[in-house]
gemmi code that builds the backbone of each chain (N, CA, C; Angstrom):
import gemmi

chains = {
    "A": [
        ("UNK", (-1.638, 166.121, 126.088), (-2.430, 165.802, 127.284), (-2.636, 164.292, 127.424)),
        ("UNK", (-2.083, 163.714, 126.866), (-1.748, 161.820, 126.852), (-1.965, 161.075, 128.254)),
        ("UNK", (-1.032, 162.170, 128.957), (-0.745, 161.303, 130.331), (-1.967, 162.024, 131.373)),
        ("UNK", (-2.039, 163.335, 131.360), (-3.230, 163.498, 131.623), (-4.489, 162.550, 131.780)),
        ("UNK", (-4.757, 162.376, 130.433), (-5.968, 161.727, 130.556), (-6.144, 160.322, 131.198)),
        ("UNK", (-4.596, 159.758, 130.807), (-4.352, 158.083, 132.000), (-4.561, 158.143, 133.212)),
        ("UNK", (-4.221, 160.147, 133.776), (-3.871, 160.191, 134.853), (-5.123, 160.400, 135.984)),
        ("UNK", (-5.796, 160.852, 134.702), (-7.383, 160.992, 135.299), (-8.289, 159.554, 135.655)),
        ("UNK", (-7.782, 158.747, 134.705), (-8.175, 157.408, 134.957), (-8.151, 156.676, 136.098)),
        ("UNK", (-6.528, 157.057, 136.316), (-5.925, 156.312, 137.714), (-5.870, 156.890, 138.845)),
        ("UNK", (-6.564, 157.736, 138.793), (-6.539, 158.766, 139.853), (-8.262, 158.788, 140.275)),
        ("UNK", (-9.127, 158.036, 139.002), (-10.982, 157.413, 139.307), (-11.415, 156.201, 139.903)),
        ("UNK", (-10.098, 155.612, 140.228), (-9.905, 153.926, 140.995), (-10.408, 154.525, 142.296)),
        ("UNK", (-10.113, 155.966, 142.670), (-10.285, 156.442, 144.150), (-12.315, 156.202, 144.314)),
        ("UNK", (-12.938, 156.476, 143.556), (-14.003, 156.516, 143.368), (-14.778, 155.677, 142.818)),
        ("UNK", (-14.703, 154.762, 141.857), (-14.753, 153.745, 141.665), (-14.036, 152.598, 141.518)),
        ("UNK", (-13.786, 152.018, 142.746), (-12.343, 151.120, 142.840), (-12.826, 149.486, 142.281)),
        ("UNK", (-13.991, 149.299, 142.089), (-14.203, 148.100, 141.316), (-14.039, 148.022, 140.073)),
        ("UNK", (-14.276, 149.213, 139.312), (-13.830, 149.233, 137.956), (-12.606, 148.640, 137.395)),
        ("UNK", (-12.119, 147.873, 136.710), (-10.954, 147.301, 136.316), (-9.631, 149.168, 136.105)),
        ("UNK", (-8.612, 149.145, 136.136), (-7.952, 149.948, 135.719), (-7.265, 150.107, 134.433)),
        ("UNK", (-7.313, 148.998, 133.758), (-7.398, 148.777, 132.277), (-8.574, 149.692, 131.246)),
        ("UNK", (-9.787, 149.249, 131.752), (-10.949, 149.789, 131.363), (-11.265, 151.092, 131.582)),
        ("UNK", (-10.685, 152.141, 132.951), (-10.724, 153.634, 133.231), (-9.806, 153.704, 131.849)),
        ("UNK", (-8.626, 153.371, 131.941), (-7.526, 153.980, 130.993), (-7.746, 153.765, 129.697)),
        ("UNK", (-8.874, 153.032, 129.089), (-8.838, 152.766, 127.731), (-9.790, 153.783, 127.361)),
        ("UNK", (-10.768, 153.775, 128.633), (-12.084, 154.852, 128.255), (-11.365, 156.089, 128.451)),
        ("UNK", (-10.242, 156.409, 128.996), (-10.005, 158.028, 128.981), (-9.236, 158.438, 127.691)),
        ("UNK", (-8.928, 157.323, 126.989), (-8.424, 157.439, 125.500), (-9.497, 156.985, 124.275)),
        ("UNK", (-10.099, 157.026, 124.798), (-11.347, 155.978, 123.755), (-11.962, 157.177, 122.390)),
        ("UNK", (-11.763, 158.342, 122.831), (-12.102, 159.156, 121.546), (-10.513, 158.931, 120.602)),
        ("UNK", (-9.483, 158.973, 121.001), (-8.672, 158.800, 120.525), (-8.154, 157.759, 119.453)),
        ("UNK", (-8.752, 156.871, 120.212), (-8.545, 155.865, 119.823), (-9.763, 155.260, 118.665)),
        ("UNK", (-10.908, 155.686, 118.491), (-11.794, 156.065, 116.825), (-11.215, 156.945, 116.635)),
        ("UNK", (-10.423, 157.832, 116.846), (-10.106, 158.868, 115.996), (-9.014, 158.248, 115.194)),
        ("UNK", (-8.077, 157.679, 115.976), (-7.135, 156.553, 114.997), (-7.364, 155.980, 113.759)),
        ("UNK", (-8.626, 155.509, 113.924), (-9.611, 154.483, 112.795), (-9.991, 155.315, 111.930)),
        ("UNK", (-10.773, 156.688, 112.158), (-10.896, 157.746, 111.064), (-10.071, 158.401, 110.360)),
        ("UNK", (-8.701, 158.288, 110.829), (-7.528, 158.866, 110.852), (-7.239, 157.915, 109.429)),
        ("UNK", (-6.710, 156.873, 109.830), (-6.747, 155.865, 108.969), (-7.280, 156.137, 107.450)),
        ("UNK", (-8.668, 156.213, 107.764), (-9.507, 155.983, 106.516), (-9.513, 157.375, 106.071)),
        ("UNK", (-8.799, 158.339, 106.067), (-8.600, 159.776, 106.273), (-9.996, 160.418, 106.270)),
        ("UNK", (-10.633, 160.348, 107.381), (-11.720, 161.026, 107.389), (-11.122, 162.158, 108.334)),
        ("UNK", (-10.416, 161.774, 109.271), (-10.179, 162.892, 110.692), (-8.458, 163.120, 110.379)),
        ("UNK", (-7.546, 164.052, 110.404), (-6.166, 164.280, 110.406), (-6.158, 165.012, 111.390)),
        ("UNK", (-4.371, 165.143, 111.428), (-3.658, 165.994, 112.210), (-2.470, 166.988, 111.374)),
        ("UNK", (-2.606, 168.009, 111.422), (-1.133, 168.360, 111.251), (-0.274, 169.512, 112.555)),
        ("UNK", (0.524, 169.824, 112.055), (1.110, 170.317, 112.850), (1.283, 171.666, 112.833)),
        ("UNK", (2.024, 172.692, 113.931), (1.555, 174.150, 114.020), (2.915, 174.462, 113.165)),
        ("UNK", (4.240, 173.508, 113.571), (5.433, 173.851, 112.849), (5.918, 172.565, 112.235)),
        ("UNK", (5.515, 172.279, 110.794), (5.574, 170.796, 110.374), (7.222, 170.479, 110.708)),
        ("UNK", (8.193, 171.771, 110.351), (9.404, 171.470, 110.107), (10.064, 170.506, 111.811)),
        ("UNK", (9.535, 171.105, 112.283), (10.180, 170.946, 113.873), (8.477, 170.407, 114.758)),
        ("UNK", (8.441, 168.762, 114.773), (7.266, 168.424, 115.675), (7.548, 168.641, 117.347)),
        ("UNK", (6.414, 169.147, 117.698), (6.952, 169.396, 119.392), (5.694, 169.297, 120.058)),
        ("UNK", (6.250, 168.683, 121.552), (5.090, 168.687, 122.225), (4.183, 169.739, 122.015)),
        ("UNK", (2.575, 169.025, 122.561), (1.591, 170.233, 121.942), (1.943, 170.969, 120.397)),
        ("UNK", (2.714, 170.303, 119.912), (2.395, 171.253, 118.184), (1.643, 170.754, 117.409)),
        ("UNK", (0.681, 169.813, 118.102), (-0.266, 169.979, 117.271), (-1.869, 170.121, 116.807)),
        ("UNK", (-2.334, 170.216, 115.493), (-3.957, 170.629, 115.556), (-4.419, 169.789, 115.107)),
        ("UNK", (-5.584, 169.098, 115.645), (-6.006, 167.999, 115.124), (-7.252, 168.546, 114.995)),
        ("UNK", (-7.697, 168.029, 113.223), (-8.416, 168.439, 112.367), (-9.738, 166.742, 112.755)),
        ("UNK", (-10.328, 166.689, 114.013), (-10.906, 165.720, 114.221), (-12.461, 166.208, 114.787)),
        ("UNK", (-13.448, 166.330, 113.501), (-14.328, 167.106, 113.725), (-15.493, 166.241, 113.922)),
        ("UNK", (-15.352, 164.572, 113.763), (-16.371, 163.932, 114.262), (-16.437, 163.473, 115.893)),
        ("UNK", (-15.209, 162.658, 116.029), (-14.587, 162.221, 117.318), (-14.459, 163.471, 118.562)),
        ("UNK", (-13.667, 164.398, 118.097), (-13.363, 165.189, 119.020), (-14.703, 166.281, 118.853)),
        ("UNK", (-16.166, 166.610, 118.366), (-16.905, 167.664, 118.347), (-17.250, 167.553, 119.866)),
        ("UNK", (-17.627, 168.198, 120.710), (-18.285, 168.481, 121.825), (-19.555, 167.108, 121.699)),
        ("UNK", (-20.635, 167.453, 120.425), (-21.814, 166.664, 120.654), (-21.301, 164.862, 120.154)),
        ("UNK", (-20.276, 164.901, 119.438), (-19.849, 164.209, 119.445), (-19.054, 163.085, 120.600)),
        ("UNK", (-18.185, 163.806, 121.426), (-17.917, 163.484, 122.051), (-18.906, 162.837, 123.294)),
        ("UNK", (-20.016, 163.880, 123.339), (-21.077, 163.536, 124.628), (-21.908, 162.292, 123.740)),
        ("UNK", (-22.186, 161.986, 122.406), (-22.721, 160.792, 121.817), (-21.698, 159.049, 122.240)),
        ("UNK", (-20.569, 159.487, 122.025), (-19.497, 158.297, 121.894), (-19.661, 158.645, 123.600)),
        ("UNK", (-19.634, 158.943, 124.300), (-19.382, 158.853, 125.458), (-20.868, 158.206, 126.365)),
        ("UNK", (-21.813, 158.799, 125.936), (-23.114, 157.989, 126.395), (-23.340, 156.603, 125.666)),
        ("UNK", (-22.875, 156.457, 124.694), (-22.819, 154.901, 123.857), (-21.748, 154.106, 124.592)),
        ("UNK", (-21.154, 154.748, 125.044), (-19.527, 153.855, 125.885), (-20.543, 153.226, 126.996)),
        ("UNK", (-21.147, 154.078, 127.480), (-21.405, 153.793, 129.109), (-22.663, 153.071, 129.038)),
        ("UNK", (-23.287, 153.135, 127.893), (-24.562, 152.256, 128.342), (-24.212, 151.079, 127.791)),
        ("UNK", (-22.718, 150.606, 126.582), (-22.851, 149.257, 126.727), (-22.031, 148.855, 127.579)),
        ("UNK", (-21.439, 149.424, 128.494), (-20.396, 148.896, 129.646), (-21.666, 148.505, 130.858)),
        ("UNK", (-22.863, 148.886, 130.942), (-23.785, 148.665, 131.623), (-24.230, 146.830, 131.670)),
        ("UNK", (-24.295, 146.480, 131.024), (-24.019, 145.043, 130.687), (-22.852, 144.249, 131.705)),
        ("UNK", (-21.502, 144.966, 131.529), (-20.930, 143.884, 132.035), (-20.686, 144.589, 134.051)),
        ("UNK", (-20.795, 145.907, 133.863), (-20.565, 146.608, 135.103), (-21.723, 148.001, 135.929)),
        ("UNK", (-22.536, 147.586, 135.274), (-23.961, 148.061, 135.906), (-24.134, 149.462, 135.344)),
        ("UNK", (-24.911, 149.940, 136.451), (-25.375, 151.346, 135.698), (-24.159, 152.481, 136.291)),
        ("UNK", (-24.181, 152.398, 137.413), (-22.713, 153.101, 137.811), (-21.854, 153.079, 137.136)),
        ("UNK", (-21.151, 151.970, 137.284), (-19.573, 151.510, 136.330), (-20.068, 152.435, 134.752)),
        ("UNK", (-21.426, 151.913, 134.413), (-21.502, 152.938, 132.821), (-21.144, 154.142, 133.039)),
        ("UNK", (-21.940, 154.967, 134.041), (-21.822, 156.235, 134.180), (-20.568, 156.720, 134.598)),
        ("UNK", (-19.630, 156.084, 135.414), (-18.263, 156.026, 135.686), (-17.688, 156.451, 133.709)),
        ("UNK", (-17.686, 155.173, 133.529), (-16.959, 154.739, 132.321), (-17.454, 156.121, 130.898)),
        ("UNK", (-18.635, 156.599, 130.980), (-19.033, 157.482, 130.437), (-18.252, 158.621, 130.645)),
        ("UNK", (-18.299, 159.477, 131.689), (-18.023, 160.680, 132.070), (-16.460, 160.989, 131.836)),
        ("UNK", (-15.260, 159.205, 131.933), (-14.187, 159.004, 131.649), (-14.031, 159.388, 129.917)),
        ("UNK", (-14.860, 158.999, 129.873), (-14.693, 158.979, 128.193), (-14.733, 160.175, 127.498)),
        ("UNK", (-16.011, 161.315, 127.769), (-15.774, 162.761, 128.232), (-14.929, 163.321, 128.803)),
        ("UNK", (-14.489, 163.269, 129.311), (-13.734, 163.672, 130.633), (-12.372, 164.039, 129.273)),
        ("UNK", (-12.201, 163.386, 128.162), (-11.178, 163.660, 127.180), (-11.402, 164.835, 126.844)),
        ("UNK", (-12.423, 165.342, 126.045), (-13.222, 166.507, 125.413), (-12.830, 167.527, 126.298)),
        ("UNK", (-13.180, 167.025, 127.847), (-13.460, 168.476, 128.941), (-11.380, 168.689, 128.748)),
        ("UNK", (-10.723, 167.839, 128.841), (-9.331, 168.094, 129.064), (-8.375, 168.289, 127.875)),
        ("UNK", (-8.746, 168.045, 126.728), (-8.161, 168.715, 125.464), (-8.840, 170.062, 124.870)),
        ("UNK", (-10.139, 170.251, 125.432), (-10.571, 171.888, 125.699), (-9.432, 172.444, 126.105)),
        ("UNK", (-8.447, 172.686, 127.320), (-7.909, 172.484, 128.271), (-6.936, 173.299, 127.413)),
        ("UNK", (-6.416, 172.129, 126.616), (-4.800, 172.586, 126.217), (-5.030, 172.484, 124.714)),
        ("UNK", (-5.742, 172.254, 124.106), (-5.510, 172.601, 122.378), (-5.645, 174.159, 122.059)),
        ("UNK", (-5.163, 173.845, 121.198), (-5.351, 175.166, 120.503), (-6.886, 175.745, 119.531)),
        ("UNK", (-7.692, 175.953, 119.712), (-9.172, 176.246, 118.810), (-8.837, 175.504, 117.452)),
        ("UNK", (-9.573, 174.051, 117.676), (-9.762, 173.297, 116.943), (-10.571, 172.081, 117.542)),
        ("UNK", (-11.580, 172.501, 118.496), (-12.695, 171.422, 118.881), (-13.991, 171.887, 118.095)),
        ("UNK", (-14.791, 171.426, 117.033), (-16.049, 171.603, 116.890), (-16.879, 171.971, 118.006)),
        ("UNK", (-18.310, 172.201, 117.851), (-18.967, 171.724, 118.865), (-19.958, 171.014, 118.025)),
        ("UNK", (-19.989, 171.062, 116.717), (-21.367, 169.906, 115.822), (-20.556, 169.176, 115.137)),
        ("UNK", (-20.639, 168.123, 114.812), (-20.116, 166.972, 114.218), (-20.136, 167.297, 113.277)),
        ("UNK", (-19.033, 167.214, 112.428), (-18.494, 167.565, 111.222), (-18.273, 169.159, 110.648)),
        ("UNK", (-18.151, 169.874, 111.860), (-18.291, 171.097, 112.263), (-19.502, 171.761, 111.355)),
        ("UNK", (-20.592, 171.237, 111.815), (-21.799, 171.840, 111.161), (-22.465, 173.229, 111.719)),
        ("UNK", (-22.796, 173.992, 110.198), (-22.884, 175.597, 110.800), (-21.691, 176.108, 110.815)),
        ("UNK", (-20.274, 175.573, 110.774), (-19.002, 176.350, 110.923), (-18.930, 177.553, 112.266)),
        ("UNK", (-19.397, 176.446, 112.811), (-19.703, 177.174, 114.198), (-17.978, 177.192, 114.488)),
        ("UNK", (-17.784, 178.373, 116.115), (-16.247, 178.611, 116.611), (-15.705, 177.742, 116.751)),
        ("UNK", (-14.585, 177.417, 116.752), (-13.750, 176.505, 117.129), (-13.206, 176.303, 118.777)),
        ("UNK", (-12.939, 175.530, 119.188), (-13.214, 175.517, 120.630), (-11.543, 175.140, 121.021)),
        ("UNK", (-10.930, 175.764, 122.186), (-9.353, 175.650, 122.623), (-9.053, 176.513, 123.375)),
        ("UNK", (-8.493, 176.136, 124.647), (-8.138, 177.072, 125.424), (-6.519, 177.700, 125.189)),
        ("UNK", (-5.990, 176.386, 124.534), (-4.777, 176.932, 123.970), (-3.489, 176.562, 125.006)),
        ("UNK", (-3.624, 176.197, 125.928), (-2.684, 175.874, 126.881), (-1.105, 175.625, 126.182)),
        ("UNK", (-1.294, 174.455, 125.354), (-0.415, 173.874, 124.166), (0.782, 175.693, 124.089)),
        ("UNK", (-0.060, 176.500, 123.901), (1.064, 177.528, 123.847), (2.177, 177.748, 124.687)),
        ("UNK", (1.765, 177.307, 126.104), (2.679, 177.178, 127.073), (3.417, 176.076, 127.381)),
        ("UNK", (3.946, 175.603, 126.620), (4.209, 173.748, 126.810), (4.488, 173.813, 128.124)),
        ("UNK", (5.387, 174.280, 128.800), (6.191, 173.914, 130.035), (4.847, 174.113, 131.378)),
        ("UNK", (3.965, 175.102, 130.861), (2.986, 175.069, 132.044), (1.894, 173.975, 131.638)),
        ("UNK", (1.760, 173.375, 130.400), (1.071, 172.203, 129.460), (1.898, 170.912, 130.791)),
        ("UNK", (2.917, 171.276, 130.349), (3.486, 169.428, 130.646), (3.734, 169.615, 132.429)),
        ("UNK", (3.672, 170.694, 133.087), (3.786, 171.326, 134.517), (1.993, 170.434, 134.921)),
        ("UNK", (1.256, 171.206, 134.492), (-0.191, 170.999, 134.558), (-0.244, 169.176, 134.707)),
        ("UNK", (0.247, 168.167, 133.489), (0.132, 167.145, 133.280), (0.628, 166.061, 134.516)),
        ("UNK", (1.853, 166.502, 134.649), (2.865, 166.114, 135.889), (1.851, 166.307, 137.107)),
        ("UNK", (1.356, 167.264, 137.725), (0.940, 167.494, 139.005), (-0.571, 166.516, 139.014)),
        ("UNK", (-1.219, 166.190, 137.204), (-2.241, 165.450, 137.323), (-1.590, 164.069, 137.825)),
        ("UNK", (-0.673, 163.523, 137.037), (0.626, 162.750, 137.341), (0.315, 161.949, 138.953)),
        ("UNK", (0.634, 163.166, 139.713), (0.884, 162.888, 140.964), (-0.072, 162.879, 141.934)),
        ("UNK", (-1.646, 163.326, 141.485), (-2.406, 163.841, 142.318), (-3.437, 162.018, 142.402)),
        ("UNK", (-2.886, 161.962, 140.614), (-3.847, 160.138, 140.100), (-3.352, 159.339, 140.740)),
        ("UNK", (-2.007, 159.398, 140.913), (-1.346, 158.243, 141.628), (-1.654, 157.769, 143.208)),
        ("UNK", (-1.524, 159.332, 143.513), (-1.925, 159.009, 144.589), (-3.441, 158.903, 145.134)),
        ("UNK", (-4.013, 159.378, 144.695), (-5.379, 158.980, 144.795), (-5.405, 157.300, 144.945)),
        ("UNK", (-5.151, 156.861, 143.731), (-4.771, 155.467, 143.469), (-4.540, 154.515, 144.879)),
        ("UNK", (-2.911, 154.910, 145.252), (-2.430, 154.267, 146.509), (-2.667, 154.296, 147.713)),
        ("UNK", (-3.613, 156.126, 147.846), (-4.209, 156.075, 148.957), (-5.311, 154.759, 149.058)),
        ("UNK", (-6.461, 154.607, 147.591), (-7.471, 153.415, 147.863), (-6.909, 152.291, 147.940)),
        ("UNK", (-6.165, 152.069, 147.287), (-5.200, 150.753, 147.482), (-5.324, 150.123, 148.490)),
        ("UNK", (-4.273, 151.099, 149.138), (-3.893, 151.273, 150.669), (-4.974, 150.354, 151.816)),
        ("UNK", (-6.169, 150.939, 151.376), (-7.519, 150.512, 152.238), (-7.905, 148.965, 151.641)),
        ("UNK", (-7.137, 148.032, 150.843), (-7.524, 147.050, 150.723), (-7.932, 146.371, 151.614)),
        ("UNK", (-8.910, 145.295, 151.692), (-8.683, 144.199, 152.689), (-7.586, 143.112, 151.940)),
        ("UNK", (-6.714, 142.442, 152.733), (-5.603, 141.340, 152.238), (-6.496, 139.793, 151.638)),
        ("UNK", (-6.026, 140.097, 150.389), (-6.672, 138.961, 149.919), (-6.339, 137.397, 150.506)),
        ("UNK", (-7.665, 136.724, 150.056), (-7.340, 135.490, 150.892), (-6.059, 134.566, 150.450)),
        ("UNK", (-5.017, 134.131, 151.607), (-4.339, 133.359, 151.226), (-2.462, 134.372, 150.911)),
        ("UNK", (-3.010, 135.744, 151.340), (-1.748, 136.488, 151.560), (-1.601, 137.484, 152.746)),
        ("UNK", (-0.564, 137.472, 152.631), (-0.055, 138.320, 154.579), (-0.197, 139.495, 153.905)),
        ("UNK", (-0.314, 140.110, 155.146), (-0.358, 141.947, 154.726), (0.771, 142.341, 154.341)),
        ("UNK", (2.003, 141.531, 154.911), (3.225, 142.495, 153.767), (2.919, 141.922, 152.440)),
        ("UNK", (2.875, 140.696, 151.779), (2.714, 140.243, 150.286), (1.230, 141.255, 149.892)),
        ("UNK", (0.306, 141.746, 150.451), (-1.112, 142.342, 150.499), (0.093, 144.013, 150.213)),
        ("UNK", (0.768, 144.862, 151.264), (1.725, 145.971, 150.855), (2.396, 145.838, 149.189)),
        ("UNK", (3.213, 144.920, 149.184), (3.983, 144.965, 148.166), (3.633, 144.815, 147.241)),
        ("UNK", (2.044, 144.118, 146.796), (1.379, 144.212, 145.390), (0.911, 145.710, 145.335)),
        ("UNK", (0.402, 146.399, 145.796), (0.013, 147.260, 146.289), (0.729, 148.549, 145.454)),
        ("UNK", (2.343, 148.321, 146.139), (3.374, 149.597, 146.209), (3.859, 149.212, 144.525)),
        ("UNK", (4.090, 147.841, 144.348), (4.347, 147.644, 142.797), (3.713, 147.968, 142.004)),
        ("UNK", (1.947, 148.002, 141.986), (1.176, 148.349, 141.017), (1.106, 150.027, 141.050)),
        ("UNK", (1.627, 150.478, 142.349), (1.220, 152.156, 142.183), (2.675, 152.410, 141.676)),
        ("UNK", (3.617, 151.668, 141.782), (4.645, 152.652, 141.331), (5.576, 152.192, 140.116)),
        ("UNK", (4.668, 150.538, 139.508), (4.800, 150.634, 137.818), (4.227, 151.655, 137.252)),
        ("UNK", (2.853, 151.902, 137.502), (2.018, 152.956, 137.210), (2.160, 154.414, 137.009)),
        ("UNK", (2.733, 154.836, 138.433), (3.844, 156.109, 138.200), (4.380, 155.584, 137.114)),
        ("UNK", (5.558, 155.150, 137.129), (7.065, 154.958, 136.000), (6.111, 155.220, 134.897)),
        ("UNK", (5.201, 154.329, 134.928), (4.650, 154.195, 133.325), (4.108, 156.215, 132.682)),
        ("UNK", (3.602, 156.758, 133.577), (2.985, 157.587, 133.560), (3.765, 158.594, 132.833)),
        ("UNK", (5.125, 158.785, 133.945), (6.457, 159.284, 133.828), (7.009, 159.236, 132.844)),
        ("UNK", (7.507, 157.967, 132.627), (7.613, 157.634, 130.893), (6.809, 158.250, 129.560)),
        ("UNK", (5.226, 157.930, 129.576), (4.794, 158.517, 128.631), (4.748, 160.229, 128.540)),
        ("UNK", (4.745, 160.449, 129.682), (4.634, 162.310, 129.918), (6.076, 162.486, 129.278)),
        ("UNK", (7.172, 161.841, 129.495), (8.806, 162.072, 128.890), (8.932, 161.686, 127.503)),
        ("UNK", (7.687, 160.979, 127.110), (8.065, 160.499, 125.376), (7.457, 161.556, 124.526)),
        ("UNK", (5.916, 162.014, 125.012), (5.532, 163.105, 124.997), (6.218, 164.251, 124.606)),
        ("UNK", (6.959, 164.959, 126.103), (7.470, 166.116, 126.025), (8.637, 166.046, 124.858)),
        ("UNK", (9.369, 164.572, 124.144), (10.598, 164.788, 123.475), (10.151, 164.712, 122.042)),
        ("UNK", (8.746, 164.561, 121.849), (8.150, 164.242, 120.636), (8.935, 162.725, 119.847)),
        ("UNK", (8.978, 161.686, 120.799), (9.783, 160.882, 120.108), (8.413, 159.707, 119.698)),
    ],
    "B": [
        ("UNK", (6.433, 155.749, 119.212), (6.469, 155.278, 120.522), (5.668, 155.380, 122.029)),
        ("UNK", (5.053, 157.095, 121.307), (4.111, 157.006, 122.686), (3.318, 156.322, 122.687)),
        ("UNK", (2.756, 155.661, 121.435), (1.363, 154.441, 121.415), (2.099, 153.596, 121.895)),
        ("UNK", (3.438, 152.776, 122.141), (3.853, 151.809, 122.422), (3.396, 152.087, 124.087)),
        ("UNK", (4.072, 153.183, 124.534), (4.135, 153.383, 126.124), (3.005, 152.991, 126.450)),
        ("UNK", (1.650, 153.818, 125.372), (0.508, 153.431, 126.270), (-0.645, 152.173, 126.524)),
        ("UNK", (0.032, 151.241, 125.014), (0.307, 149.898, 125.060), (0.396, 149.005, 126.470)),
        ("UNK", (1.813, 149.523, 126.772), (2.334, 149.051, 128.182), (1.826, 149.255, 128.827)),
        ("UNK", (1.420, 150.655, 129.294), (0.983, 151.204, 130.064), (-0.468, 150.616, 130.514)),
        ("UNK", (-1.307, 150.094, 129.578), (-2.796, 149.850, 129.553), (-3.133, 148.197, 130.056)),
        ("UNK", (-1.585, 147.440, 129.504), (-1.234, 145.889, 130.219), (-0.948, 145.820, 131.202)),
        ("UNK", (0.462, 146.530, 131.255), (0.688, 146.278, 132.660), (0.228, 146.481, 134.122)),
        ("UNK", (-0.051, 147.699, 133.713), (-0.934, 148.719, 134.967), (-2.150, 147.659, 135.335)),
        ("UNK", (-2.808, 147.586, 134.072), (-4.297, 147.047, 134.375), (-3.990, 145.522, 135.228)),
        ("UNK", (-2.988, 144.577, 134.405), (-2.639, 143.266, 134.997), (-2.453, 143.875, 136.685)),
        ("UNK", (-1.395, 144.211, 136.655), (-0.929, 144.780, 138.395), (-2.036, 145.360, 139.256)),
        ("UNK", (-3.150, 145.860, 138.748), (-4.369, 146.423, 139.453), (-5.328, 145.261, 139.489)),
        ("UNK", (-5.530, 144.419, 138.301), (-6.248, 143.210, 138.605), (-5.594, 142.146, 139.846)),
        ("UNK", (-4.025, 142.075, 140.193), (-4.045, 141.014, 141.062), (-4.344, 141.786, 142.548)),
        ("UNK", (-4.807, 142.831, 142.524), (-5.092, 143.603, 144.380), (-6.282, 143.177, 144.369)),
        ("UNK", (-6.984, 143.388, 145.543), (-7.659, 142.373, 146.323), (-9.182, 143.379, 145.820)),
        ("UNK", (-9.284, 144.240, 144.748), (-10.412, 144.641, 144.552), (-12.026, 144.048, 144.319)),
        ("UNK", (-12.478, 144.508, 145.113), (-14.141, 143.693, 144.364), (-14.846, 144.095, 143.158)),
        ("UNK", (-14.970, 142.892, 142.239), (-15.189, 143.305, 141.148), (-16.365, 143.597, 141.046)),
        ("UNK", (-16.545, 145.051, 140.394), (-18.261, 145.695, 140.052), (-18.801, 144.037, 139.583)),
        ("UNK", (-20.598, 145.032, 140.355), (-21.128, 144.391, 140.205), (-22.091, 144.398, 138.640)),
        ("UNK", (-22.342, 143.232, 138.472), (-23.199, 143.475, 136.815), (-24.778, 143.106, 137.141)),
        ("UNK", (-25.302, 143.574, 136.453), (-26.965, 143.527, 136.892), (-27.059, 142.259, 136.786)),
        ("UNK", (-26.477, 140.953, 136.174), (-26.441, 139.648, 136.824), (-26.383, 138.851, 137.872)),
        ("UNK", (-25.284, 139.353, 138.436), (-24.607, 139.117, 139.554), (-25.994, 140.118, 140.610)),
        ("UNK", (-26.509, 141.111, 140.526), (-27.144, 141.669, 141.480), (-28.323, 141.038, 141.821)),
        ("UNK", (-28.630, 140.517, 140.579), (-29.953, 139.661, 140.470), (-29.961, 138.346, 141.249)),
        ("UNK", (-28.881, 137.679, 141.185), (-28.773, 136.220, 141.555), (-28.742, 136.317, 143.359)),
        ("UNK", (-27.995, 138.112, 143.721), (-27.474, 138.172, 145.102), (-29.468, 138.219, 145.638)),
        ("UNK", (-30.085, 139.012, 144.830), (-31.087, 139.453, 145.348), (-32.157, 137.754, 145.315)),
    ],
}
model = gemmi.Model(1)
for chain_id, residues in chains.items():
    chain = gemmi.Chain(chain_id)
    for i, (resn, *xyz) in enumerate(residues, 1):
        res = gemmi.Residue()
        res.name, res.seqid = resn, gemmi.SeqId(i, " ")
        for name, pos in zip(("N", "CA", "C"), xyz):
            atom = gemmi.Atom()
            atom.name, atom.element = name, gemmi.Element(name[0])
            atom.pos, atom.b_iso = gemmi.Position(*pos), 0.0
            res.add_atom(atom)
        chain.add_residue(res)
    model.add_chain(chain)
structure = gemmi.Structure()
structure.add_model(model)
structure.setup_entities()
């Protein structure tokens, strides 16, 4: 769900279009990305459903601080109230719900392996809708987020006013370049994804 | 490699979205000084 979650990012410019688009996309990876760091220090792993053969969605990630439900809603209200500082209380709450917004969408497609207490306390159920079983309706699902972010994106774009000191075609063509590096880029990672490379 | 993509993905995109003509949020600084 990689591109997914970028896709959700770039597809929140529609709604909050002052937000940098750097900053949606880092916050829609931002559990991921401590999970990296725990990963590291092997507090949080991953393995896989078929070690021999890695494949899209094959895998379970054993990430019971980062990825718990209350976890996730902690790192995600800590995201947004220090982004409050540089982009107000909105932009936090924006930047918050992005950051969640991971949790709500790897529910989605993992397989039952979300906590809901940090450090799976109580050995409470494991949480997964399992999607991952279906790769092709997994990476189907991802694609149409794909296309729905983008355009969201180019539709706000679109409504720029032309910045000072450029014509409305140079005002178009930044425009059509940034929405459709963005695609490629998207495209790309959803294709590195699906080949497990 | 997919960390590389999203590497790219997180520069470039963001650079190419910073040069459009967006208004940058406001920070309770900036709201203060307007007010």
């Amino acid at each position: 769900m990689i591109t997914g979650h970028f896709s959700l990012a770039t597809g929140t410019k529609a709604v909050a279009p002052r937000l940098p688009l750097w900053a949606l996309l880092l916050a829609s990876f931002w559990l991921d990305v401590i999970f990296i760091f725990l990963f590291a220090a092997a507090i949080e792993g991953l393995t896989q459903v078929d070690p021999a053969h890695p494949a899209y969605g094959g895998a379970l990630i054993h990430a019971y601080y980062t990825h718990s439900l209350v976890g996730a809603l902690a790192i995600a209200a800590l995201t947004g109230w220090l982004v409050t500082r540089w982009w107000g209380r909105q932009g936090g709450l924006v930047i918050g719900a992005v950051v969640f917004s991971h949790w709500v969408l790897d529910l989605l497609v993992h397989r039952p392996d979300l906590p809901i207490l940090p450090g799976n306390l109580g050995n409470l159920p494991l949480l997964g809708l399992g999607l991952w079983n279906y790769p092709w309706l997994s990476a189907a699902v991802e694609l149409a987020m794909v296309l729905i972010g983008v355009y969201l994106y180019y539709q706000r774009a679109s409504q720029l006013p032309t910045a000072p000191g450029d014509t409305a075609q140079q005002q178009r063509r930044r425009v059509l370049t940034a929405t459709l590096t963005t695609f490629a880029l998207l495209v790309l990672l959803l294709a590195v994804d699906l080949l497990a490379l | 490699m997919s960390l590389l993509v999203m590497v790219v993905l997180i520069v470039v995109a963001g650079w190419l979205d910073a040069r459009l003509n967006w208004q940058p949020a406001k920070t309770r600084g900036s709201a203060g000084r307007k007010a």
